[in-house]
C-alpha positions as a Markdown table, in Angstrom:
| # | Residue | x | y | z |
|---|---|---|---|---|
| 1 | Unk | 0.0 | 0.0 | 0.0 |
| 2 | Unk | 1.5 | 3.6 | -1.2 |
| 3 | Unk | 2.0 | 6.0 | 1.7 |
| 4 | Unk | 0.8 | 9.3 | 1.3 |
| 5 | Unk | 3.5 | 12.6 | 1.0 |
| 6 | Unk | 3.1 | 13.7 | 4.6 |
| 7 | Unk | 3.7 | 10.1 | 6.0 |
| 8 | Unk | 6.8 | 9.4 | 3.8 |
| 9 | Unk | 8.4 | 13.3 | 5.0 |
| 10 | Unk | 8.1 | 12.0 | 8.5 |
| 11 | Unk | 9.3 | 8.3 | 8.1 |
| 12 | Unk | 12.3 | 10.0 | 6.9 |
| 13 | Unk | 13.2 | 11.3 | 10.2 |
| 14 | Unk | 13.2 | 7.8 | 11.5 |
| 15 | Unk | 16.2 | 5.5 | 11.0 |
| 16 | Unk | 14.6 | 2.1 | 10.9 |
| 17 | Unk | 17.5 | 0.1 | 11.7 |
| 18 | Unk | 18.4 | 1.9 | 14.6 |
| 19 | Unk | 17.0 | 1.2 | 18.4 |
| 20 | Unk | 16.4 | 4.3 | 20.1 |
| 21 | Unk | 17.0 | 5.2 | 23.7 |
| 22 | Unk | 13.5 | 6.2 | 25.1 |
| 23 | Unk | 14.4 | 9.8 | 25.7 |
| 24 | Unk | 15.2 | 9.9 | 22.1 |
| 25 | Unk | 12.4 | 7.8 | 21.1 |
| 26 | Unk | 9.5 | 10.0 | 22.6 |
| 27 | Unk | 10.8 | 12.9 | 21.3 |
| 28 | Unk | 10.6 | 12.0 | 17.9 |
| 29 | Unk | 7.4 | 10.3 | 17.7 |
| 30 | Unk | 6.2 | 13.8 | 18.2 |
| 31 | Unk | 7.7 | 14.7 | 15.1 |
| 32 | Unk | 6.1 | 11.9 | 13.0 |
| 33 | Unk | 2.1 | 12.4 | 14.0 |
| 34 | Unk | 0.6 | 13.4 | 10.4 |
| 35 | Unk | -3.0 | 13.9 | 12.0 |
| 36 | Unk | -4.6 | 17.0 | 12.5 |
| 37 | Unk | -5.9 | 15.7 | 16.0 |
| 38 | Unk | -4.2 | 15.0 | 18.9 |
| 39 | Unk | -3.0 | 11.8 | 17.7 |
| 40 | Unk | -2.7 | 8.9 | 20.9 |
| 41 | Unk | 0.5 | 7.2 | 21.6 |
| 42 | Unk | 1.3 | 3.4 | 21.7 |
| 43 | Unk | 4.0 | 0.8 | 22.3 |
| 44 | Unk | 3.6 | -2.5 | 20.8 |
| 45 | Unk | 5.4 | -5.2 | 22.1 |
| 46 | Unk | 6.4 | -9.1 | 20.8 |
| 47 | Unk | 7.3 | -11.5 | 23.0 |
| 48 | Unk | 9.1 | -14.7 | 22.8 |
| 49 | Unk | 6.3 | -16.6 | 24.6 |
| 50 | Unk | 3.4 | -19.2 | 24.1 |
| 51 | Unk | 0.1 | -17.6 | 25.1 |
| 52 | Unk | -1.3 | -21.4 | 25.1 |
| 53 | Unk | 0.7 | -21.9 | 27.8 |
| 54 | Unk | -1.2 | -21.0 | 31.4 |
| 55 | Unk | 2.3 | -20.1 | 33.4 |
| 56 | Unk | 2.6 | -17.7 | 29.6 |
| 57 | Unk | -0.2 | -15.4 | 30.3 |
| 58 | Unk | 0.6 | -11.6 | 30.9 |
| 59 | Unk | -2.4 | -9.1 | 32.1 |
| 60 | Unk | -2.5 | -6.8 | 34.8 |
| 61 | Unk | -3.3 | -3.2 | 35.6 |
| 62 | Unk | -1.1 | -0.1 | 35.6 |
| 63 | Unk | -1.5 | 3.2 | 36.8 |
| 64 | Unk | 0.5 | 5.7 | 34.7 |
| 65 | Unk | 2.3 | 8.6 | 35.8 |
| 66 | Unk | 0.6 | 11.4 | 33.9 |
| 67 | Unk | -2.7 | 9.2 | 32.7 |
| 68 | Unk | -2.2 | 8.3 | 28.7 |
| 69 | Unk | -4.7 | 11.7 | 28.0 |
| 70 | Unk | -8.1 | 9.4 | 27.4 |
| 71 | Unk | -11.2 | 9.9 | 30.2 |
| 72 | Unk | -12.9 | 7.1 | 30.8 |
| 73 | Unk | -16.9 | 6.8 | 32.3 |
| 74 | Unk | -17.4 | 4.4 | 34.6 |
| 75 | Unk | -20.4 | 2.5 | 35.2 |
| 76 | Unk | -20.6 | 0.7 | 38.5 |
| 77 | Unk | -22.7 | -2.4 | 39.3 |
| 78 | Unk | -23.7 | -3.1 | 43.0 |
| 79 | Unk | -26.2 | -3.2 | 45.6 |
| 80 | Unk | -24.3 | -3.1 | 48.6 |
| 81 | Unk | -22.0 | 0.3 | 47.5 |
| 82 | Unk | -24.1 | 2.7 | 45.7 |
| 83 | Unk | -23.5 | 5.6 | 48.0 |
| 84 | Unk | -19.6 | 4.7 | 47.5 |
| 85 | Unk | -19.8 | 4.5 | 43.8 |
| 86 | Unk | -21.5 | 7.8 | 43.6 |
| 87 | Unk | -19.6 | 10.3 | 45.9 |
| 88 | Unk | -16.5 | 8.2 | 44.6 |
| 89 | Unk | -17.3 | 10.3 | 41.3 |
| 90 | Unk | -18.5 | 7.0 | 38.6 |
| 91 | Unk | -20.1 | 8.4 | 35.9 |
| 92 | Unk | -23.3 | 5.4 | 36.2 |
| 93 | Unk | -24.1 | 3.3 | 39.1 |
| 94 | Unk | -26.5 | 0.5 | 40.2 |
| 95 | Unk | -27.9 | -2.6 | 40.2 |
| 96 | Unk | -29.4 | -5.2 | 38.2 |
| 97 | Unk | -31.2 | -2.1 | 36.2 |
| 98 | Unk | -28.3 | -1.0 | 34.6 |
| 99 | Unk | -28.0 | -4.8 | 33.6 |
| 100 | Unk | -31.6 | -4.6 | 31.8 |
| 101 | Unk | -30.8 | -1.1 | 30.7 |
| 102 | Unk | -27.8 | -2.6 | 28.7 |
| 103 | Unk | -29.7 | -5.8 | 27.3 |
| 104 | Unk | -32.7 | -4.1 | 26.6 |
| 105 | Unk | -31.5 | -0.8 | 24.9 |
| 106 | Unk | -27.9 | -1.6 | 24.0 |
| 107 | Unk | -27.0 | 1.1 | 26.1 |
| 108 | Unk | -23.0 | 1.5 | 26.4 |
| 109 | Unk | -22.5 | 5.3 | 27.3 |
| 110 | Unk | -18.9 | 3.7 | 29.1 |
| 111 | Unk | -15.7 | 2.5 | 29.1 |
| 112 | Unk | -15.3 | 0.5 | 32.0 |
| 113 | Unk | -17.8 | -1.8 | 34.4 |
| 114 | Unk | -16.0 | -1.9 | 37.5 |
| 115 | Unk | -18.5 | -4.4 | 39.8 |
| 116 | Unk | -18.5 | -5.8 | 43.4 |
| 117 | Unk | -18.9 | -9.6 | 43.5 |
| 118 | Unk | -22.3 | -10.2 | 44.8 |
| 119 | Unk | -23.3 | -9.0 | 41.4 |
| 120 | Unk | -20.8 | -11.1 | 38.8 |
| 121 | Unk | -23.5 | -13.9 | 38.6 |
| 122 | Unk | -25.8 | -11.8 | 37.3 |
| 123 | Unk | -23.1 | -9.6 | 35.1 |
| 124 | Unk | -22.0 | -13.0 | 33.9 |
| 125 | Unk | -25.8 | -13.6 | 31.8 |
| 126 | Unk | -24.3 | -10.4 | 29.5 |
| 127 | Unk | -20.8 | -12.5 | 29.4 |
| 128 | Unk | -21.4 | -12.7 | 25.4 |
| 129 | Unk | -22.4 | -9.0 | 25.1 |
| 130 | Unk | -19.8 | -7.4 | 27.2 |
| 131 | Unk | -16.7 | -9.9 | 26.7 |
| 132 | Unk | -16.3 | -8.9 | 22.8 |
| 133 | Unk | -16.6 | -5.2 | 23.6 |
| 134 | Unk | -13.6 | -5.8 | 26.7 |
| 135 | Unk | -16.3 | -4.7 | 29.2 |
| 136 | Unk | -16.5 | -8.0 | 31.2 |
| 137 | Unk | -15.0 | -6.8 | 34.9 |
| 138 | Unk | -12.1 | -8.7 | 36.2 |
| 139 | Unk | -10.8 | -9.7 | 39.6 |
| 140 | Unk | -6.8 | -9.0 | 37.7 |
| 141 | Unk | -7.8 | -5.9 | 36.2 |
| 142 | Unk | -9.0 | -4.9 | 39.3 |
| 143 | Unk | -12.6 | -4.3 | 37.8 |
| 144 | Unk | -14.1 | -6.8 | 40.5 |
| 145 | Unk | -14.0 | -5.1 | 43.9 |
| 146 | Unk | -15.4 | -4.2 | 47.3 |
| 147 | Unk | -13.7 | -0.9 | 47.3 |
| 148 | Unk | -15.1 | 0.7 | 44.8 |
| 149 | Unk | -13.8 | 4.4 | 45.9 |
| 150 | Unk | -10.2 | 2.9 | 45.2 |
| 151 | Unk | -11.3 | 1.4 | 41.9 |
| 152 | Unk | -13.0 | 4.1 | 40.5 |
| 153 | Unk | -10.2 | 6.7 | 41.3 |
| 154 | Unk | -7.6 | 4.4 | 39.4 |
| 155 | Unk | -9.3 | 4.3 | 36.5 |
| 156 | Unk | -9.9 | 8.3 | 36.4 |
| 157 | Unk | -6.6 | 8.4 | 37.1 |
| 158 | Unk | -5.6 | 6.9 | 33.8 |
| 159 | Unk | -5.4 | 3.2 | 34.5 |
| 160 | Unk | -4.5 | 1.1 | 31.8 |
| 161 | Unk | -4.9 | -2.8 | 31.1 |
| 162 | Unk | -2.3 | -4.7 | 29.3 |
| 163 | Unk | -2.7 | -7.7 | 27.9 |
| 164 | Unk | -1.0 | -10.6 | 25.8 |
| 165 | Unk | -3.4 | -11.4 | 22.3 |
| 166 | Unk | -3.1 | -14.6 | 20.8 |
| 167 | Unk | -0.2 | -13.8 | 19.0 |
| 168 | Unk | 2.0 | -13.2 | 22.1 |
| 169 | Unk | 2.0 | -9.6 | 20.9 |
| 170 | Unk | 0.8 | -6.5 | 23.3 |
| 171 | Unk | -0.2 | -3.1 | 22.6 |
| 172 | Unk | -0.9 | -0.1 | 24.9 |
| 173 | Unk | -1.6 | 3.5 | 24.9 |
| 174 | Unk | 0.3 | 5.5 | 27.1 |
| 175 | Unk | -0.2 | 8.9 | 26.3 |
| 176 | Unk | -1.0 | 11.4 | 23.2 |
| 177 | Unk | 1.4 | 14.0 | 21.0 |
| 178 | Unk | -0.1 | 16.8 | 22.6 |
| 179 | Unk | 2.0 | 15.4 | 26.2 |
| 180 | Unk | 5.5 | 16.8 | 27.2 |
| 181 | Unk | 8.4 | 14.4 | 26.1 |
| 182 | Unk | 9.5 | 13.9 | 29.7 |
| 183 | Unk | 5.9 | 13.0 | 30.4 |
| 184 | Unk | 5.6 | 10.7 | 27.6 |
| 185 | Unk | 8.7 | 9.0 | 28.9 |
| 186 | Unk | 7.8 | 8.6 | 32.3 |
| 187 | Unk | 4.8 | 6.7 | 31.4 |
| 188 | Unk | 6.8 | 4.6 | 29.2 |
| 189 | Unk | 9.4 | 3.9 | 31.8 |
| 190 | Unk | 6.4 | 2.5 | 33.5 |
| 191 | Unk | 5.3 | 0.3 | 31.1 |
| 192 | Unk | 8.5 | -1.2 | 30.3 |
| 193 | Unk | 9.8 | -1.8 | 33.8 |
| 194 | Unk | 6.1 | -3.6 | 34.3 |
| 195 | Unk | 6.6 | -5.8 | 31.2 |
| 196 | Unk | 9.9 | -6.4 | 32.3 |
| 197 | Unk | 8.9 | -7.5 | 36.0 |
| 198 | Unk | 6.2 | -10.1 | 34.6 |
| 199 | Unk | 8.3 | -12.0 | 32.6 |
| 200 | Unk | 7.0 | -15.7 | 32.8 |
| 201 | Unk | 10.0 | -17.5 | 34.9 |
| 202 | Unk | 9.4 | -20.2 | 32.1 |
| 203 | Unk | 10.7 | -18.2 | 29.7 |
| 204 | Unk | 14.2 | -18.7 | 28.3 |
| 205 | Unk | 16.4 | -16.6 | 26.1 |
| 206 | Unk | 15.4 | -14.0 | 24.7 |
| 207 | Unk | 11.9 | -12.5 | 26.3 |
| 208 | Unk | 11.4 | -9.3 | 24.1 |
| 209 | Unk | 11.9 | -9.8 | 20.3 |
| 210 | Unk | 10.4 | -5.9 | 19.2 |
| 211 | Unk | 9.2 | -3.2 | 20.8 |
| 212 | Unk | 7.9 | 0.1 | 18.8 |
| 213 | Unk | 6.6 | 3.5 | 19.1 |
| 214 | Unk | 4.1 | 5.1 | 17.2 |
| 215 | Unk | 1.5 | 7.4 | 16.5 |
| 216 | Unk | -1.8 | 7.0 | 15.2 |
| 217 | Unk | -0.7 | 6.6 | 11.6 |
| 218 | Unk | 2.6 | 7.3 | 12.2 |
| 219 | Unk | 6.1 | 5.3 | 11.6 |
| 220 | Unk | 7.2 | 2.9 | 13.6 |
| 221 | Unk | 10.5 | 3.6 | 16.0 |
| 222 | Unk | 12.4 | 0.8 | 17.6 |
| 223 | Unk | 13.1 | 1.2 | 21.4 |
| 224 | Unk | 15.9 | -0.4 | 23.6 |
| 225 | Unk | 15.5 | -0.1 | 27.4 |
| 226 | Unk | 16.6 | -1.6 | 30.7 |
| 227 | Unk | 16.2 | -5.4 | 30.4 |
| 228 | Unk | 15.9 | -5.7 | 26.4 |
């Protein structure tokens, strides 16, 4: 597929054989956004490691230094923390009506169901509607707790989930062009020492095989850091 004039100007700053430091890295993926909007940030990872494998799988929650620039609603689902959920600032909360209100008016006006247990058998009947869309709360993303205050404050915060796909690759946003460099960085650092720290002790050899920065619709630039 032929790249367009603007994209080819600014893959010409990158040198794609090179692996950049991560100071150097952020500050020329600012240079390379060709969007007229504030275009988001992402590292893409590939790892040397079988996602078939149970003692393989990587996903967790991180809390980034200066947020990744999205804001996320919240909808909480409980009976037993509504007062919580509502002076903890979630943007929805209830029960078993905001259950109906999603099956019966494919009403998603969120980004994130963050429930307390008592009501996961009842979340679970929506399994097949909310598990595609990534809306399914869980106990390791921290989505399924009794303190909801905590929960809800992380994800304001600029929480992000990571997690392996099926083709031991993993992508997350961690901030947009519009962020300083030494903010961008930071949150990187964060990622990549968190990537770094859940290696699978199964693993041998070589753990990372590529990791890349980019833009939305922007060139790819190699990164090296601590423990690649």
């Amino acid at each position: 597929m032929k790249k367009g004039k603007k994209y080819q100007a600014v893959a010409a700053l990158v040198d794609a054989t090179k692996l950049y430091e991560i100071a150097d890295a952020v500050e020329l993926v600012k240079k390379t956004s060709t969007t007229k909007f504030d275009s988001t940030v992402d590292v893409s990872f590939r790892l040397n490691i079988d996602p078939r494998q149970a003692d393989q799988q990587i996903r967790g929650t991180l809390v980034l230094p200066h947020g990744n620039g999205k804001t996320k609603k919240v909808l909480v689902i409980t009976n037993t923390k509504l007062d919580e959920a509502k002076e903890s600032g979630a943007d929805f909360f209830g029960g078993k009506e905001m259950l109906d209100k999603i099956k019966n008016e494919n009403w998603f006006a969120f980004d994130t169901i963050i429930a307390t247990p008592d009501m996961m058998g009842e979340i679970g009947k929506l399994g097949r509607v909310l598990g595609p869309k990534g809306l399914m709360p869980n106990p390791k993303a921290g989505t399924v707790t009794m303190d909801v205050a905590k929960a809800v404050a992380e994800v304001k915060a600029g929480k992000i989930e990571y997690r392996l796909d099926k083709e031991a690759n993993m992508h997350v946003s961690f901030g947009r062009v519009s962020f300083s460099a030494n903010d961008l960085a930071d949150n990187l650092n964060a990622i990549c020492e968190r990537i770094v720290h859940v290696r699978p002790s199964s693993v041998k050899g070589v753990y990372i095989k590529n990791a890349v920065i980019h833009t939305t619709m922007g060139p790819a630039i190699h990164i090296t850091f601590n423990g690649r």
